[in-house]
KEGU-43842 format. One record per atom (N, C-alpha, C): residue number from 0; residue in three letters; atom name; x, y, z. Coordinates in pm, whole numbers, plus 50000, padded with zeros to 5 digits. Layout:
n | res | atom | px | py | pz
NUM | ALA | CA | X | Y | Z
...
***
This chain:
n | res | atom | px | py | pz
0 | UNK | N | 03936 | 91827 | 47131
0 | UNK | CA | 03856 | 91900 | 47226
0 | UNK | C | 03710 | 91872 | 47193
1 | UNK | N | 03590 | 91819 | 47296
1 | UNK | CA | 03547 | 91746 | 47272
1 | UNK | C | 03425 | 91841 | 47330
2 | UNK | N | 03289 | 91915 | 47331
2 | UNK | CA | 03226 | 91955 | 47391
2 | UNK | C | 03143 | 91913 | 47449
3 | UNK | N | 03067 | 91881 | 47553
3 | UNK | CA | 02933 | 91836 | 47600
3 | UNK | C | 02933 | 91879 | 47756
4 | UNK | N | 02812 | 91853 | 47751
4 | UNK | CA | 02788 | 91878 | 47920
4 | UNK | C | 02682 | 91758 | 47954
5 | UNK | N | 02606 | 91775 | 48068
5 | UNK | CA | 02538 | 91702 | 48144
5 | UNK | C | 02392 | 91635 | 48048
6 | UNK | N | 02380 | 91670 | 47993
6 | UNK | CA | 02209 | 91700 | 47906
6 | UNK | C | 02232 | 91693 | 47796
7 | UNK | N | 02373 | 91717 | 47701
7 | UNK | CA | 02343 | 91748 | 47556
7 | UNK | C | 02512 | 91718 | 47543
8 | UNK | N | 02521 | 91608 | 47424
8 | UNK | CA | 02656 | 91570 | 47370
8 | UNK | C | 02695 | 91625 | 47253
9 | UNK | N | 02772 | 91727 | 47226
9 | UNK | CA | 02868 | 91768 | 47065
9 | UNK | C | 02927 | 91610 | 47042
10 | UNK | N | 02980 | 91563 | 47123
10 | UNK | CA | 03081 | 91443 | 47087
10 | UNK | C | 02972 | 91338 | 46953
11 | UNK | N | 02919 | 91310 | 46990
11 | UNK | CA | 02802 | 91239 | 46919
11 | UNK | C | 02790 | 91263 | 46767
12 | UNK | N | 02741 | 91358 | 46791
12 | UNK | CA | 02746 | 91443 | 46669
12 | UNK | C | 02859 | 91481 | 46533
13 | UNK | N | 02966 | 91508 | 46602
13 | UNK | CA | 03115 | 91596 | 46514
13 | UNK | C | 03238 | 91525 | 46517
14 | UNK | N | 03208 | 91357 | 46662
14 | UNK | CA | 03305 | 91342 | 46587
14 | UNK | C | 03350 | 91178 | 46537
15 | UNK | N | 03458 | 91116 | 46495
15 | UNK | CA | 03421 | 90983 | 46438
15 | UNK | C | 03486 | 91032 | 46303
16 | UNK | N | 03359 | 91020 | 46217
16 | UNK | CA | 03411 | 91061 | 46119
16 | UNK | C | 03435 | 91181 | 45988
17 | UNK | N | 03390 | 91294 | 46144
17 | UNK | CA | 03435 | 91425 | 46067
17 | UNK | C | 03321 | 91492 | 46060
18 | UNK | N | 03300 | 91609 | 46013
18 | UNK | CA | 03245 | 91723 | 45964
18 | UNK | C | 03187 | 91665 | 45825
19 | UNK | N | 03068 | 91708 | 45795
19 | UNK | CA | 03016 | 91651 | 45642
19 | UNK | C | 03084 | 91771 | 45563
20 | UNK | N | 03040 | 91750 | 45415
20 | UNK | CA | 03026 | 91944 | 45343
20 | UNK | C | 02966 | 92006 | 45345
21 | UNK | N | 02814 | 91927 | 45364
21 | UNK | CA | 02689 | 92018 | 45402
21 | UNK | C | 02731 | 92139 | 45556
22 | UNK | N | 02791 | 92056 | 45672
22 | UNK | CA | 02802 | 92116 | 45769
22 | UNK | C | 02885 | 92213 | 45758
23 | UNK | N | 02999 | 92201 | 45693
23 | UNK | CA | 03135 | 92272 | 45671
23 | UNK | C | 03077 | 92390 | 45577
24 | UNK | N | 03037 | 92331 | 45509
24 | UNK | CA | 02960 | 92496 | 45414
24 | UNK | C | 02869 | 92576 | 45494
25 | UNK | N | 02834 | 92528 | 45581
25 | UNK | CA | 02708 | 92647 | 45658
25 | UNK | C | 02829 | 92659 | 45783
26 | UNK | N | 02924 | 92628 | 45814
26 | UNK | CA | 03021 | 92704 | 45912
26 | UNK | C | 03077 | 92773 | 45846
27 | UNK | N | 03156 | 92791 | 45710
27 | UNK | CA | 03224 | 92893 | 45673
27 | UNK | C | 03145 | 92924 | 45669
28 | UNK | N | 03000 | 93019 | 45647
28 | UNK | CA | 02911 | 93131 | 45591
28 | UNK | C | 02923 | 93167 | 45677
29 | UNK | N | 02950 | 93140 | 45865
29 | UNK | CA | 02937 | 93172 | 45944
29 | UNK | C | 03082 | 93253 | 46042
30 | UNK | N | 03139 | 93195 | 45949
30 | UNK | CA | 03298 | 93285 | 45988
30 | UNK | C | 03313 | 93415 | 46020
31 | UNK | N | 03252 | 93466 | 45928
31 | UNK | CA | 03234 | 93638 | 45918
31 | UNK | C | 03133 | 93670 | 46029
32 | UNK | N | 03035 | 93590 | 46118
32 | UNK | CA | 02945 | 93632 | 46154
32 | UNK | C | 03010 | 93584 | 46339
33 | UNK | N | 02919 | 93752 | 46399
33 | UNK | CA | 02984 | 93706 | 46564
33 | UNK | C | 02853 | 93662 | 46628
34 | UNK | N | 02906 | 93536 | 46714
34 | UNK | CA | 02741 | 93485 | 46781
34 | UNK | C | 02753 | 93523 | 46938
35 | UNK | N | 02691 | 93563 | 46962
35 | UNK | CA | 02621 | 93662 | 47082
35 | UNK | C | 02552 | 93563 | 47170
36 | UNK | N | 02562 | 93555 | 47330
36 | UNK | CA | 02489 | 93467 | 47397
36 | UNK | C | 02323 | 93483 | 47384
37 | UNK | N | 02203 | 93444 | 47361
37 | UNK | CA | 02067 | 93466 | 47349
37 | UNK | C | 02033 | 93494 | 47487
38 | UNK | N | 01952 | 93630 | 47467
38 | UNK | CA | 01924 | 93685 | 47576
38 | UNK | C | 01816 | 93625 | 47697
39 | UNK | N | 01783 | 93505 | 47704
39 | UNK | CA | 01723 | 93420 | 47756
39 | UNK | C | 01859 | 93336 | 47851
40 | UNK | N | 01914 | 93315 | 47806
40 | UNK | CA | 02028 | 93267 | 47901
40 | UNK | C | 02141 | 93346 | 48006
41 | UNK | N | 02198 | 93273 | 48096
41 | UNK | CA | 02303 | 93375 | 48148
41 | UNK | C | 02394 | 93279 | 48159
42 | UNK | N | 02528 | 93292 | 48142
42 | UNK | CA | 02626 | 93269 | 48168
42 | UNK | C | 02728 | 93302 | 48295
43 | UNK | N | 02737 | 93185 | 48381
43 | UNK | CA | 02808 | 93246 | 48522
43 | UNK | C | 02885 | 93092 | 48581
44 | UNK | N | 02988 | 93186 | 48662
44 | UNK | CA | 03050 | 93039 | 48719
44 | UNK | C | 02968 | 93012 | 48866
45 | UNK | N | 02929 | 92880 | 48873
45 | UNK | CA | 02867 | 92833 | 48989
45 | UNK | C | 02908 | 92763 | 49079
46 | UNK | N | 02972 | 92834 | 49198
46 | UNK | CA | 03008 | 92774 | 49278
46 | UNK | C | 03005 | 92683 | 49375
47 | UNK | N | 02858 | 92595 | 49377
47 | UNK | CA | 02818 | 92473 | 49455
47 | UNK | C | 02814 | 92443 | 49307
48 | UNK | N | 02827 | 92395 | 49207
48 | UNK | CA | 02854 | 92310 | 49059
48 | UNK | C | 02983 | 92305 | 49058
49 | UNK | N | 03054 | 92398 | 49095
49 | UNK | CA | 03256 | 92461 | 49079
49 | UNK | C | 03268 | 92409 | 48930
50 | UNK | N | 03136 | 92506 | 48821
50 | UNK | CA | 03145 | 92539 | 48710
50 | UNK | C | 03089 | 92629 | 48647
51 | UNK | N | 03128 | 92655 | 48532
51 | UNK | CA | 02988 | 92746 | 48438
51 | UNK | C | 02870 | 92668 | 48438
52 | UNK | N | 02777 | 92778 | 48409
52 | UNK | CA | 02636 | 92718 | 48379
52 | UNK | C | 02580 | 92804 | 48295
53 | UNK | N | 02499 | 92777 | 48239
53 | UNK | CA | 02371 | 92869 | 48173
53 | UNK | C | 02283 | 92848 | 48207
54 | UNK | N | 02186 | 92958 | 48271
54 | UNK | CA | 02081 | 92963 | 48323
54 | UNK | C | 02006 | 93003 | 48248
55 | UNK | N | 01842 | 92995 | 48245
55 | UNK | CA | 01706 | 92989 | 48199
55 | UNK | C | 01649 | 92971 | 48231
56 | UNK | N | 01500 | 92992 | 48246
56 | UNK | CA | 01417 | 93057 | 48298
56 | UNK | C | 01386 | 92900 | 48351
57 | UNK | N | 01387 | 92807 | 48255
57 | UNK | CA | 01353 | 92638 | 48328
57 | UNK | C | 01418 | 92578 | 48398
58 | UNK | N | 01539 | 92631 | 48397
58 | UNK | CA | 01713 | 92583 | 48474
58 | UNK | C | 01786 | 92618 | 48426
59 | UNK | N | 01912 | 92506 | 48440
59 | UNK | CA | 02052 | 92528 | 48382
59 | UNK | C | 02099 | 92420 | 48323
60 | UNK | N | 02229 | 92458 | 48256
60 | UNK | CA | 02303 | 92355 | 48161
60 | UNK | C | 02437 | 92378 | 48221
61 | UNK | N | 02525 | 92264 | 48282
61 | UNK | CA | 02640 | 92260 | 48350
61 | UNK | C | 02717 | 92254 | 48217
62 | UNK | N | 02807 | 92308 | 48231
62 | UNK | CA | 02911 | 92311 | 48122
62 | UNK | C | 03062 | 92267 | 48144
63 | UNK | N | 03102 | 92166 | 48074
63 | UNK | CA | 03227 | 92137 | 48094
63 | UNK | C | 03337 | 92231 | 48041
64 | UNK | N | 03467 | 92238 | 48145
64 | UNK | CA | 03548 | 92355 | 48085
64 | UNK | C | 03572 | 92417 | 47943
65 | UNK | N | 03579 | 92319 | 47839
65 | UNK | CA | 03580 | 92339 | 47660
65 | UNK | C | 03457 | 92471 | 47677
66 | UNK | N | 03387 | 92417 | 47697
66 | UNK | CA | 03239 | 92468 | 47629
66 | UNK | C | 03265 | 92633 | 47691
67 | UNK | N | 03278 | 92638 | 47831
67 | UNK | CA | 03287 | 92753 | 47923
67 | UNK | C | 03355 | 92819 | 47835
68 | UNK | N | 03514 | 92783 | 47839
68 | UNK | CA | 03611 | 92897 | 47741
68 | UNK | C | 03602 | 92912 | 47627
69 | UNK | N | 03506 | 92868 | 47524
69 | UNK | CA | 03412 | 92904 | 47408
69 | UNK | C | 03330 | 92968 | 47454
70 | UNK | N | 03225 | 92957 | 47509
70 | UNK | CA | 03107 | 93040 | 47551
70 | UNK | C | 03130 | 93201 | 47647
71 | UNK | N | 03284 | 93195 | 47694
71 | UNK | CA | 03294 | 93310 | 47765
71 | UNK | C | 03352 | 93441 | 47657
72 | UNK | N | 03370 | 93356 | 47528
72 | UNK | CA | 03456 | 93465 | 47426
72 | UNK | C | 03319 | 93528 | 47367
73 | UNK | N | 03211 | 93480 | 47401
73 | UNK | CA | 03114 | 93490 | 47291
73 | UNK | C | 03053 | 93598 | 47348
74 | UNK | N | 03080 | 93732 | 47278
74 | UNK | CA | 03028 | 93847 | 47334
74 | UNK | C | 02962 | 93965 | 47225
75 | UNK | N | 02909 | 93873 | 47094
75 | UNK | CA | 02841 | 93962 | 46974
75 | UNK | C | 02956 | 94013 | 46920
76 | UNK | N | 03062 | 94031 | 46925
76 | UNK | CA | 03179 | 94119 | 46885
76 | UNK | C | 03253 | 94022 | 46812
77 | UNK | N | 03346 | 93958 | 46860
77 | UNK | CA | 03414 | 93904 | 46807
77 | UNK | C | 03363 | 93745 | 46661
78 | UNK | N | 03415 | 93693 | 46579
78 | UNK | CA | 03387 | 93678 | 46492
78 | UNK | C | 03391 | 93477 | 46549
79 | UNK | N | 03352 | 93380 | 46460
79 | UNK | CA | 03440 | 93263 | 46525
79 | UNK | C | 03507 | 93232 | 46519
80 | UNK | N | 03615 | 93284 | 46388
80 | UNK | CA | 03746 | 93222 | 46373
80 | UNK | C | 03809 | 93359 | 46474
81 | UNK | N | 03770 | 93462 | 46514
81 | UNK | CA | 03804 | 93542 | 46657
81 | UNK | C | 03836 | 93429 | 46743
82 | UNK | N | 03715 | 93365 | 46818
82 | UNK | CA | 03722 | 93289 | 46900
82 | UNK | C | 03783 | 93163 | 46890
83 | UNK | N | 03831 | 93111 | 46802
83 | UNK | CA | 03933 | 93017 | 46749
83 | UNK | C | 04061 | 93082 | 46736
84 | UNK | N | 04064 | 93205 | 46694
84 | UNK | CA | 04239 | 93212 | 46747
84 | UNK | C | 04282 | 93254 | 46850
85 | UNK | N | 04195 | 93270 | 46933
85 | UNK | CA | 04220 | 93339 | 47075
85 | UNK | C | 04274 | 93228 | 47198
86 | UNK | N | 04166 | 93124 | 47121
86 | UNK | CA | 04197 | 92993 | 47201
86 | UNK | C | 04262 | 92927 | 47139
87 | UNK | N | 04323 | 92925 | 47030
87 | UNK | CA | 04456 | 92887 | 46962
87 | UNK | C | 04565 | 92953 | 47078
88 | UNK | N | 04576 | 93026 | 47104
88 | UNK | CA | 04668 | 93176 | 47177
88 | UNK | C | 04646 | 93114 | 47316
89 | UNK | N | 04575 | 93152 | 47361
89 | UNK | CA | 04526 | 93067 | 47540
89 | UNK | C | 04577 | 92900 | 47545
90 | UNK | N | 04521 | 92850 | 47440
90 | UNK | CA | 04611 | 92667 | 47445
90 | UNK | C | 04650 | 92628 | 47351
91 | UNK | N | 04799 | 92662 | 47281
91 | UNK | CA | 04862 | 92621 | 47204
91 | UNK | C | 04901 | 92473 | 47199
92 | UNK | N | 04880 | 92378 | 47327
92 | UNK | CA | 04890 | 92227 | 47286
92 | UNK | C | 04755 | 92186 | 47268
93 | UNK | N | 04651 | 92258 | 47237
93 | UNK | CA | 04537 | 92204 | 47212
93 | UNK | C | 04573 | 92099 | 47088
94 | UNK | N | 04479 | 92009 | 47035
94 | UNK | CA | 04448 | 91950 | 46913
94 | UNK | C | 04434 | 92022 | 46772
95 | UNK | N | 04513 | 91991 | 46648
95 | UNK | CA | 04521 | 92088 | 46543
95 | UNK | C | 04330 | 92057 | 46519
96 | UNK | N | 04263 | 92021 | 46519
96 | UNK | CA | 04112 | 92034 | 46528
96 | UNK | C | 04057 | 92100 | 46610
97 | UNK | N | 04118 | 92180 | 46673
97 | UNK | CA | 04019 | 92263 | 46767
97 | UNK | C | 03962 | 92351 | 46701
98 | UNK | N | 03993 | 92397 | 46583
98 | UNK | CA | 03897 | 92519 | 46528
98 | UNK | C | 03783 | 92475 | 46490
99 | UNK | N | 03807 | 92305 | 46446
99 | UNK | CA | 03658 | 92229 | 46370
99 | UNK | C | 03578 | 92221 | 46511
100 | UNK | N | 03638 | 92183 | 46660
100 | UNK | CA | 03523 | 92150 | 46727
100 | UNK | C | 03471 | 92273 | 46780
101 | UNK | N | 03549 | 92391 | 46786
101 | UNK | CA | 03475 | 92510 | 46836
101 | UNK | C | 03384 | 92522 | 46755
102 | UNK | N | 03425 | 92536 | 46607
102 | UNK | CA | 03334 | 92567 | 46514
102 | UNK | C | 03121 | 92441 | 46546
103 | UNK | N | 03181 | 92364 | 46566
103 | UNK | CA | 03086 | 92225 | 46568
103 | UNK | C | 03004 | 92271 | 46716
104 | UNK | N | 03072 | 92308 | 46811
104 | UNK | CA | 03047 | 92318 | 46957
104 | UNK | C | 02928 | 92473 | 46896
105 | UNK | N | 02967 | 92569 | 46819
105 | UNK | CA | 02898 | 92672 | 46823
105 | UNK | C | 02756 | 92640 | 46726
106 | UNK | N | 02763 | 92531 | 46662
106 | UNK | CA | 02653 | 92494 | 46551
106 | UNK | C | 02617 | 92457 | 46675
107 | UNK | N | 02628 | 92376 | 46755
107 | UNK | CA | 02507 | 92303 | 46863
107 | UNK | C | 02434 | 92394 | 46907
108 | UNK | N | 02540 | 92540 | 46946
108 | UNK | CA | 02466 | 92591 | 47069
108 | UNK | C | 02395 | 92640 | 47008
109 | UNK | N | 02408 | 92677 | 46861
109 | UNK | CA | 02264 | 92761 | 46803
109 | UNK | C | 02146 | 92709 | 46790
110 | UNK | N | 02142 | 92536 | 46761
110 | UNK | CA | 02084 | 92490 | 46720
110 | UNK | C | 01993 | 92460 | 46868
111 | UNK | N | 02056 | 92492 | 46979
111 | UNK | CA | 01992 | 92453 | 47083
111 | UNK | C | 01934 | 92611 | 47137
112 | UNK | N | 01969 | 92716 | 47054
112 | UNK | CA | 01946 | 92872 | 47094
112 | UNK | C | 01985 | 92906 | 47187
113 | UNK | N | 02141 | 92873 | 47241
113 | UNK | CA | 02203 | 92905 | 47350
113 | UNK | C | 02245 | 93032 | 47306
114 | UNK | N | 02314 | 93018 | 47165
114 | UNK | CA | 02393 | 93137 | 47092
114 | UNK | C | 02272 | 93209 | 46991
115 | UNK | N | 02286 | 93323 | 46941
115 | UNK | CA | 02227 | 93377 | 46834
115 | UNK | C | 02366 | 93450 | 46726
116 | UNK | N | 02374 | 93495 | 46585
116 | UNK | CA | 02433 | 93546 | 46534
116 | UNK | C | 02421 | 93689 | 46495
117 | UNK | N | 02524 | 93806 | 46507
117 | UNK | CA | 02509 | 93889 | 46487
117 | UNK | C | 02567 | 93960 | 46314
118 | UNK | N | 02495 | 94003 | 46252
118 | UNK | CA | 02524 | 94034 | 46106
118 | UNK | C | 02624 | 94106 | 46086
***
């Protein structure tokens, strides 16, 4: 499961040849922690796109389905390995790596301040 959208590639990034330790050590610290959409964005399905998007104040970011059903669990509450077993549960023929790319998909979005973390 591969994330990207129109503007910005996860694929690039996470995959090939894996997750470093550097990266993998700052995702587990992050296990325990629930990431919350940043209140600068909105999340909605768009129906002349016939997708999600996130909106901001400069535009939007089209989102391919992966990203959507990650980004729709993300509600400050739940944790990420929450949101990794939920979608373990929702698509059980997913790829036994789907927890690494959710996990990888949610480092982007922070890094892009789509997501924020809640303590």
């Amino acid at each position: 499961m591969t994330m990207s959208n129109s503007q910005d590639s996860v694929s690039d990034n996470v995959t090939g040849s894996g997750l470093t330790q550097e990266l993998t050590q700052e995702l587990s610290q992050k296990l325990a922690k629930a990431p919350k959409l940043n209140r600068l964005f909105r999340l909605q399905f768009e129906k002349a796109q016939d997708c999600h998007v996130l909106l901001f104040p400069e535009g939007m970011i089209k989102l391919n389905p992966s990203a959507a059903e990650i980004l729709t669990r993300v509600d400050g509450v739940k944790t990420q390995q929450e949101i990794c077993d939920e979608l373990r549960v929702a698509f059980p023929d997913a790829p036994e790596d789907l927890d690494e790319d959710v996990k990888a998909f949610l480092l982007h979005a922070e890094e892009k301040k789509w997501v924020v973390y809640v303590e």
